[in-house]
ZALUM-80675 format. One record per residue (C-alpha): x negated, y negated, z; chain. Coordinates in steps of 0.25 Angstrom, whole numbers, plus 2048, in hexadecimal, padded with zeros to 3 digits. Each point is the difference from the previous one (the first is absolute). Layout:
! residues N
+-----+-----+-----+-------+
|   X |   Y |   Z | chain |
+-----+-----+-----+-------+
|   X |   Y |   Z |     A |
...
+-----+-----+-----+-------+
***
This chain:
! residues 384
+-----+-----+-----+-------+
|   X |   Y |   Z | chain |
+-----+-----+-----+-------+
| B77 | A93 | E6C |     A |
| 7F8 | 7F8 | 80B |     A |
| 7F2 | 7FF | 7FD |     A |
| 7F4 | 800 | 808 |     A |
| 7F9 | 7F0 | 803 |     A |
| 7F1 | 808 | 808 |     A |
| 7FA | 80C | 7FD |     A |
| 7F7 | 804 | 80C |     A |
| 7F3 | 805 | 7FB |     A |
| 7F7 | 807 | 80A |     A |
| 803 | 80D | 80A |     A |
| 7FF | 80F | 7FE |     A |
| 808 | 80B | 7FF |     A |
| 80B | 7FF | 80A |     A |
| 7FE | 807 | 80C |     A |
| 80C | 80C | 802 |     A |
| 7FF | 800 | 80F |     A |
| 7FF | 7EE | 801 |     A |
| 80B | 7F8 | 805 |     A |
| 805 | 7F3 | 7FC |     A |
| 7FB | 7F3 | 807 |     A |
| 808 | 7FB | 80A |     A |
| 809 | 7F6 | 7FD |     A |
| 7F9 | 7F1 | 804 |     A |
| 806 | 7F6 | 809 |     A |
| 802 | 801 | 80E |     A |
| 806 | 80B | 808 |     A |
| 80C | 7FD | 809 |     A |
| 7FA | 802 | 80F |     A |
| 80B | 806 | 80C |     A |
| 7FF | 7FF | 80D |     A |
| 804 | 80B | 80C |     A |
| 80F | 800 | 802 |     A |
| 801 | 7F5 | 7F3 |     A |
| 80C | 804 | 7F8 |     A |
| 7FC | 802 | 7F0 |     A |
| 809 | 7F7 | 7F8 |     A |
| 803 | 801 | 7F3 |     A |
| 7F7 | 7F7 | 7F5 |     A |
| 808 | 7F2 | 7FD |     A |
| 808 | 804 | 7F4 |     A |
| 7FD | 7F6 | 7F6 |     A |
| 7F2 | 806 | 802 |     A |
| 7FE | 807 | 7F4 |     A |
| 7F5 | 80C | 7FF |     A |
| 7FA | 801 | 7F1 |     A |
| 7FA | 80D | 7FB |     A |
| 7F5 | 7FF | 7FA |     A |
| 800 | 802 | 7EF |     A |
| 7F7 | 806 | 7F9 |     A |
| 7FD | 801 | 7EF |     A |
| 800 | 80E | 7FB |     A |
| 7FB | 801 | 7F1 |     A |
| 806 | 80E | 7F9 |     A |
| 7F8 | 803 | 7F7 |     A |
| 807 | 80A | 7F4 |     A |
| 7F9 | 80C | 7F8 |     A |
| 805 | 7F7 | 7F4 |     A |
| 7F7 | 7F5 | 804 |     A |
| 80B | 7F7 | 805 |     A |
| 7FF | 7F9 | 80D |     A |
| 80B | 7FB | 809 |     A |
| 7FF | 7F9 | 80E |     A |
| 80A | 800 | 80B |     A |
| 801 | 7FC | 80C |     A |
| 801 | 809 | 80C |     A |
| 800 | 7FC | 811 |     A |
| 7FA | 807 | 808 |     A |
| 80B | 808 | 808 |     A |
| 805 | 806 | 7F2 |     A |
| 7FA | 809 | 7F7 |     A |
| 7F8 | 800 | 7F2 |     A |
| 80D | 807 | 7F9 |     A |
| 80C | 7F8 | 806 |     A |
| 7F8 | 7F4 | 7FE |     A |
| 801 | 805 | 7F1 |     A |
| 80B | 804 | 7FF |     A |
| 806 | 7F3 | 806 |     A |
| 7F9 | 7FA | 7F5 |     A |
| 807 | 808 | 7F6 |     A |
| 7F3 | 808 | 7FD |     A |
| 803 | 80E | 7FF |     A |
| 7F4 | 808 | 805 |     A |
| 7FF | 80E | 801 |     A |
| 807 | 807 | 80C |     A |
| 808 | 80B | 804 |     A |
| 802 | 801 | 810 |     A |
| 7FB | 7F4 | 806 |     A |
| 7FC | 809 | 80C |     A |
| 7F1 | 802 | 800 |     A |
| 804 | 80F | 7FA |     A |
| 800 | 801 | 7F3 |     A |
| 7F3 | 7FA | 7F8 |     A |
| 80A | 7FA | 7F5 |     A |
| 7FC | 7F0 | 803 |     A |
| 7F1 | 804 | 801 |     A |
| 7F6 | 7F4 | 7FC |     A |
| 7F1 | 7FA | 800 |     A |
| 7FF | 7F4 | 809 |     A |
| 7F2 | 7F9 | 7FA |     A |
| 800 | 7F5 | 809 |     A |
| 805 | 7FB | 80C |     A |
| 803 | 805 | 80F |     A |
| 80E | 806 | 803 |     A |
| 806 | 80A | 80B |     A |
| 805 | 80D | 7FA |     A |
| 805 | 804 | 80E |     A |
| 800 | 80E | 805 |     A |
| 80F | 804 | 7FC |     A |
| 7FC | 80A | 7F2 |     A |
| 7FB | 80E | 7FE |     A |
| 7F5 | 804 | 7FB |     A |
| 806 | 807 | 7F5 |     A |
| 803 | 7F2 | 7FD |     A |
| 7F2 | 7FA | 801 |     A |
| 7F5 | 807 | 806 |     A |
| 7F6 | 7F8 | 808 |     A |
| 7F4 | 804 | 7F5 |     A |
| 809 | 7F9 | 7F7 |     A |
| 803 | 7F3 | 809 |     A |
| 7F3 | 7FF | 803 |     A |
| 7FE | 7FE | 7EF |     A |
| 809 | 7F7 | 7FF |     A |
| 80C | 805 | 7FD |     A |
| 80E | 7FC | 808 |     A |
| 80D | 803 | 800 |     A |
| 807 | 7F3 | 7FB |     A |
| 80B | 805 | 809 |     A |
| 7FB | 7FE | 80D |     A |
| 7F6 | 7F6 | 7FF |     A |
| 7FF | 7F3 | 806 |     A |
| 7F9 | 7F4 | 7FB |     A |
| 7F7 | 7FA | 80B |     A |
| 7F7 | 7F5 | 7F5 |     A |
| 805 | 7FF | 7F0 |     A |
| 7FE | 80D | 7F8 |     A |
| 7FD | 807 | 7F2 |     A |
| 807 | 80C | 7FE |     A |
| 7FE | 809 | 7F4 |     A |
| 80E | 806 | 7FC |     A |
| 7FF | 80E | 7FA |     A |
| 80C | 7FC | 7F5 |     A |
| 802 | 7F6 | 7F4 |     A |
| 807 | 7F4 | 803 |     A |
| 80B | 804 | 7F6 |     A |
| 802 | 80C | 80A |     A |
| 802 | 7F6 | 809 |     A |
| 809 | 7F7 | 7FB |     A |
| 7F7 | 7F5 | 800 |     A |
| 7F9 | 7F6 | 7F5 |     A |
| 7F5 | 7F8 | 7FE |     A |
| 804 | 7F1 | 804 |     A |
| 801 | 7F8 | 7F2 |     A |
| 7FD | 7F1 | 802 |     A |
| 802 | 7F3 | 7F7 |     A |
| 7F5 | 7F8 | 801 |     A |
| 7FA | 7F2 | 7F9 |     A |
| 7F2 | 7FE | 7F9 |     A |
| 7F9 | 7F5 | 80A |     A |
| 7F2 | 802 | 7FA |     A |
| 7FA | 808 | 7F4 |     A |
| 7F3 | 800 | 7FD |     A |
| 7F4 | 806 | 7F5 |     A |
| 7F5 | 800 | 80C |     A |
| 7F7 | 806 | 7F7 |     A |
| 801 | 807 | 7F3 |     A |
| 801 | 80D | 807 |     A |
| 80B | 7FC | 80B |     A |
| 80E | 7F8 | 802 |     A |
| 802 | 7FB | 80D |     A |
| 80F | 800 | 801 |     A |
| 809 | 7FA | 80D |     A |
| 80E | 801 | 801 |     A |
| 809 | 7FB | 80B |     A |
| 810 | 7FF | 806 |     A |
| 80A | 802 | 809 |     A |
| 800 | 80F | 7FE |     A |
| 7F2 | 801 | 804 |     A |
| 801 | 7FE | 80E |     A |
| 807 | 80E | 7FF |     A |
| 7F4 | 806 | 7F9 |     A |
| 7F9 | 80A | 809 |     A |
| 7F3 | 809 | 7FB |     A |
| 7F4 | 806 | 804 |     A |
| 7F6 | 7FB | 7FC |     A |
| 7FB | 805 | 7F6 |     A |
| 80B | 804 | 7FA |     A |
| 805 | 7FB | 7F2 |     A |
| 80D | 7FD | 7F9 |     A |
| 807 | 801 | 7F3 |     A |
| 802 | 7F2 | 7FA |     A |
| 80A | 801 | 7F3 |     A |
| 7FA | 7FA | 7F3 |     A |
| 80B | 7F5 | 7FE |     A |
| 808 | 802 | 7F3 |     A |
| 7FC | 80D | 7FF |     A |
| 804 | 80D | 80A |     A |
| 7F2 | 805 | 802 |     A |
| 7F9 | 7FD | 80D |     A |
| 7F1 | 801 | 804 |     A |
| 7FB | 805 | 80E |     A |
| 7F6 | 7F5 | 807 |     A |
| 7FB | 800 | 80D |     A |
| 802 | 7F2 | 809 |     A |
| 7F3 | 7FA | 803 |     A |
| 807 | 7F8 | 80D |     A |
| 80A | 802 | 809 |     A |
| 80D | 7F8 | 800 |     A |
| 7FD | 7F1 | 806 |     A |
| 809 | 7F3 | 7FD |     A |
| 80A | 809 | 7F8 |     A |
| 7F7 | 805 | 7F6 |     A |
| 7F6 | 80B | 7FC |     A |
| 7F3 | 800 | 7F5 |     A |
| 7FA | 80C | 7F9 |     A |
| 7F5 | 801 | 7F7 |     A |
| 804 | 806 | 7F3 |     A |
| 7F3 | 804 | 7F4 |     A |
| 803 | 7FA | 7F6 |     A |
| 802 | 80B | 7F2 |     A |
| 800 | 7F9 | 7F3 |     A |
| 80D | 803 | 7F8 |     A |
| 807 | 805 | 80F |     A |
| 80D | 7FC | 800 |     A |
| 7FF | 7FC | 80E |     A |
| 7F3 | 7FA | 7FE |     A |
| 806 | 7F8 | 7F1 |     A |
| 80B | 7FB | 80B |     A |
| 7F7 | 7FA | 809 |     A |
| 7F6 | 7FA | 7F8 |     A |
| 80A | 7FA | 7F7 |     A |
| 80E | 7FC | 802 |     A |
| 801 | 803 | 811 |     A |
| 802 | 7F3 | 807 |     A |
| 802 | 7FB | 80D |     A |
| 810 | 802 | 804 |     A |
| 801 | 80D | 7F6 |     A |
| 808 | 80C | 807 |     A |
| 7F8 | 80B | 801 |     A |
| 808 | 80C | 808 |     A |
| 7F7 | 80A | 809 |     A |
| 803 | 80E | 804 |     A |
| 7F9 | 806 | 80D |     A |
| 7F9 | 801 | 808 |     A |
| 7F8 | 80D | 7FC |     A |
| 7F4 | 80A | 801 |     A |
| 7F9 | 808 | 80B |     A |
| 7F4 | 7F7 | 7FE |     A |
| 801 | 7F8 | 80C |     A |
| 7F6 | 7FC | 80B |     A |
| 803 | 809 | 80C |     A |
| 7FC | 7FB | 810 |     A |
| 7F2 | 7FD | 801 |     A |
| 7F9 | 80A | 80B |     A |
| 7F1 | 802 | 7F9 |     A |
| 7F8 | 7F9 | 7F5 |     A |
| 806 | 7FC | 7F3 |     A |
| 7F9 | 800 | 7F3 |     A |
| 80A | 7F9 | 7F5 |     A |
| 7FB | 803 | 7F1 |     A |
| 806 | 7F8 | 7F4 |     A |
| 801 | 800 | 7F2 |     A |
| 805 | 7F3 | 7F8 |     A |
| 80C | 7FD | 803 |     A |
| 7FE | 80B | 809 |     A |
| 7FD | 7F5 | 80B |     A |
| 810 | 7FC | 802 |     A |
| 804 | 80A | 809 |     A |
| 7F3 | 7FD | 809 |     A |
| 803 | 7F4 | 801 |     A |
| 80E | 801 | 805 |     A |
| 7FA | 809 | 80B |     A |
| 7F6 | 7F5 | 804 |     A |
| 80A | 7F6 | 802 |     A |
| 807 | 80B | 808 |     A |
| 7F7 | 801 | 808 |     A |
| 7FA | 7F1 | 802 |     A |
| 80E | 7FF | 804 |     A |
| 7FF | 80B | 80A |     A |
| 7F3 | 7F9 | 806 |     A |
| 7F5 | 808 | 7F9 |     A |
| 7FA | 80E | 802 |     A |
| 7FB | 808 | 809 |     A |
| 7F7 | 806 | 7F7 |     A |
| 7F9 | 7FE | 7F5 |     A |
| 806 | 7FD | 7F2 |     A |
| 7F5 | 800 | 7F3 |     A |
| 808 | 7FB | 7F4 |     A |
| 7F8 | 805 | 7F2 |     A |
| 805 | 7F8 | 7F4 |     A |
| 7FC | 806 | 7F2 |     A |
| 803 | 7F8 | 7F3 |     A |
| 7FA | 801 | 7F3 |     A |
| 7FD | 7F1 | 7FD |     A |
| 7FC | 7F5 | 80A |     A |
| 80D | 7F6 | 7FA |     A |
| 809 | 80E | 804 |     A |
| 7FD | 7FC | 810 |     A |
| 80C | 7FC | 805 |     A |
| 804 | 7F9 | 80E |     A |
| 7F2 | 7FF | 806 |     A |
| 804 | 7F5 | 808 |     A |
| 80A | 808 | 808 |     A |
| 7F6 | 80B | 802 |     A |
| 7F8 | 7F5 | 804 |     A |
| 809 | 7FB | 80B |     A |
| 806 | 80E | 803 |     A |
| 7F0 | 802 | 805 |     A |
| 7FF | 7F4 | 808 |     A |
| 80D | 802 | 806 |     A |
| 7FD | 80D | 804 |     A |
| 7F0 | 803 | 807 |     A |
| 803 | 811 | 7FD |     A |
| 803 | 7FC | 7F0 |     A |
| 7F6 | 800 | 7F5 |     A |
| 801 | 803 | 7F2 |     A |
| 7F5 | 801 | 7F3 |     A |
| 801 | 7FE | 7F2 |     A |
| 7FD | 809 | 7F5 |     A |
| 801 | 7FD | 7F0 |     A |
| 7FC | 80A | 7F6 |     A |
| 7FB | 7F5 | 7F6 |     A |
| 7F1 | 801 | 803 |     A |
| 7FF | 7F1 | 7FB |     A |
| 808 | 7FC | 80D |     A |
| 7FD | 7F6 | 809 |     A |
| 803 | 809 | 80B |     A |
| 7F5 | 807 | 807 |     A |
| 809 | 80E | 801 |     A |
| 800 | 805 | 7F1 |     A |
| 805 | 80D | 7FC |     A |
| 80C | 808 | 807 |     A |
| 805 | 801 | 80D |     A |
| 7FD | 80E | 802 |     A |
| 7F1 | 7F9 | 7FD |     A |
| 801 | 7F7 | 80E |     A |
| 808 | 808 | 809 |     A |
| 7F6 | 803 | 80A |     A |
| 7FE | 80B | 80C |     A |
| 803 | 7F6 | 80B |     A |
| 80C | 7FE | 7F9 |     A |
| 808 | 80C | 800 |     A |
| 7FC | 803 | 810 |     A |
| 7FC | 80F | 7FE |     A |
| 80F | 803 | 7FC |     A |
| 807 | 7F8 | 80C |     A |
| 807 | 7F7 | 7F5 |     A |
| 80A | 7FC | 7F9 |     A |
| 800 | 7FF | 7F2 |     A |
| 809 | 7F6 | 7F7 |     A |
| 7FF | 7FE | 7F2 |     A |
| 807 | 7FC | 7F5 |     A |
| 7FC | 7FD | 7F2 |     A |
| 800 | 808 | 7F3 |     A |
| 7FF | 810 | 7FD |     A |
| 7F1 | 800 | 7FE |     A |
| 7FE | 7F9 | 80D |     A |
| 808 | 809 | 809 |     A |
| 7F8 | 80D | 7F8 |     A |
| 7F3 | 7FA | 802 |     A |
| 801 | 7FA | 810 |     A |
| 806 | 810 | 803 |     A |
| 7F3 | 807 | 7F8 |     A |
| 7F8 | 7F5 | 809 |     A |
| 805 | 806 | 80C |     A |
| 800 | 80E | 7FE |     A |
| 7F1 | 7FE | 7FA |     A |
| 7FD | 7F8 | 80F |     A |
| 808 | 80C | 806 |     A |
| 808 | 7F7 | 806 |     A |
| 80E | 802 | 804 |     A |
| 807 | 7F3 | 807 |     A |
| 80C | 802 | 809 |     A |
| 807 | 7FB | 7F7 |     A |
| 801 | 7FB | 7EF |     A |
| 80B | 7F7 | 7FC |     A |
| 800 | 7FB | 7F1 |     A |
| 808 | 7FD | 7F6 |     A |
| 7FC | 800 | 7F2 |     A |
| 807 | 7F6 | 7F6 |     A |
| 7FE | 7FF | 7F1 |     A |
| 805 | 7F8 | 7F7 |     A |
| 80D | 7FD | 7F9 |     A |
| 802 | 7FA | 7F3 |     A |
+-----+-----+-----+-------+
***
């Protein structure tokens, strides 16, 4: 399917009663008695086009295309993905969904037995009738098998594989197909264990540039994956990708951000920081904890360190549990996260890294009594 080349970060909540902007160049101007002609013909009026992601309940996303004059289901339809829906007239309820992100016109033209404006104003929509007025997210309330779509399965070459520490493979692979790649950042993939049918989940640690895409991958003595890469994997190997998936993915940016991470629990961060460098920076502040066990497990500090001098609202600290580091920051992350931080609730919470982690950073909170807007993570553990 198309895929999306800019996700725009930044904006709240669409508003239900805004209009779209109008369109920009310049108006034709008429004078009294003037007779209004036709436009030339070989004048051609483009529609803008926007990138929708669908996000299944199976974790599965898919992105389409969708202008602006048509609506979230015919555009998916179009595209052959089947999405919930029964009347296609506002009355029914059958195509509701949550729009996370994005600005849209959901017209005036359902009932309220359809959608209520309590629930509009939550977020949900009626893929239906809404209109795309900037690119969107969209949580689908169905699998993708239900909907007659797959997770896009690319071919792809070795361009780089390397043991960055003992802890952590850095692994970059590149081709033609990549340019068809879209994701969230955040989100992972399935890459398939050549000569073998298994597959392990890694989260991409950039987003696609130049054809290819990294990931930082923890490096598990005896791991199939891990015994491949360390050993036989070479420049130019195939190594087949399934994806993209995940609901852990960095939504627009309309408070603070605190971004908490675990080991290799660093990739998906920063494949949200080059998202949004590209983007041109944040509004708001974004803190970037990164916890390892030992000083040789940091991974990557110089793109932090260009990440903060790119961006002035960026910063980020570095925690190792081994209390013989080097690093002034021992101990755990939940040891370092400071009241400033977490902005009396009005944050959101990222974190990724093992199952301890997640446990520990929620007890923090409700010890604080602290509850943030919102708490994303995504807890990974390792697979032989």
């Amino acid at each position: 399917p198309p895929l999306i080349q800019a996700w725009p970060l930044g904006g709240a909540r669409p508003d239900p009663e805004a209009t779209a902007p109008a369109s920009q160049g310049l108006a034709p101007v008429f004078f009294p008695g003037q007779p209004r002609l036709a436009p030339p013909s070989n004048r051609e009026i483009i529609m803008p086009t926007y990138k929708i992601a669908l996000n299944f309940e199976d974790g599965v996303t898919r992105f389409i295309d969708c202008k602006d004059s048509e609506t979230v289901a015919d555009a998916a339809y179009r595209q052959k993905i089947n999405v919930p829906i029964d009347c296609r007239d506002g009355a029914c309820g059958a195509c509701k969904s949550s729009c996370e992100s994005g600005q849209f016109d959901m017209g005036s033209n359902y009932i309220d037995d359809a959608l209520t404006e309590e629930e509009l104003q939550q977020g949900f929509v009626l893929t239906c009738q809404m209109r795309p007025k900037s690119d969107l997210v969209i949580g689908i309330p169905a699998s993708s098998a239900v909907c007659k779509t797959a997770q896009t399965s690319l071919s792809t070459t070795i361009q780089d594989v390397r043991l960055v520490s003992d802890s952590t493979i850095a692994l970059t692979v590149a081709g033609d197909d990549i340019a068809k790649l879209s994701f969230l950042p955040g989100q992972y993939a399935n890459l398939q264990v050549p000569g073998t049918e298994a597959h392990r989940a890694y989260s991409f640690s950039s987003m696609p540039k130049d054809n290819a895409v990294s990931f930082l991958i923890r490096n598990v003595p005896g791991g199939l994956m891990s015994s491949y890469l360390t050993g036989s994997a070479k420049p130019g190997d195939t190594l087949v990708m399934n994806g993209p998936k995940g609901s852990f993915y960095l939504r627009d940016i309309v408070r603070p951000v605190l971004m908490l991470a675990g080991g290799t629990g660093l990739a998906p961060f920063t494949a949200m920081l080059d998202k949004i460098a590209a983007a041109g920076g944040s509004p708001f502040p974004v803190h970037l904890i990164y916890g390892v066990n030992t000083d040789t497990d940091l991974v990557d500090i110089d793109k932090l360190q260009a990440f903060a001098q790119a961006m002035p609202n960026f910063s980020y600290a570095l925690v190792v549990v081994d209390a013989n580091s080097a690093q002034p920051k021992k101990g755990y992350v939940t040891n370092h996260l400071e009241a400033g931080q977490l902005h009396d609730g009005e944050v959101d919470i990222y974190l990724c890294g093992p199952p301890p982690m997640v446990e520990a950073v929620n007890q923090y909170l409700r010890d604080q009594g602290v509850k943030p807007v919102s708490f994303h993570y995504e807890k990974f553990a390792a697979s032989a």
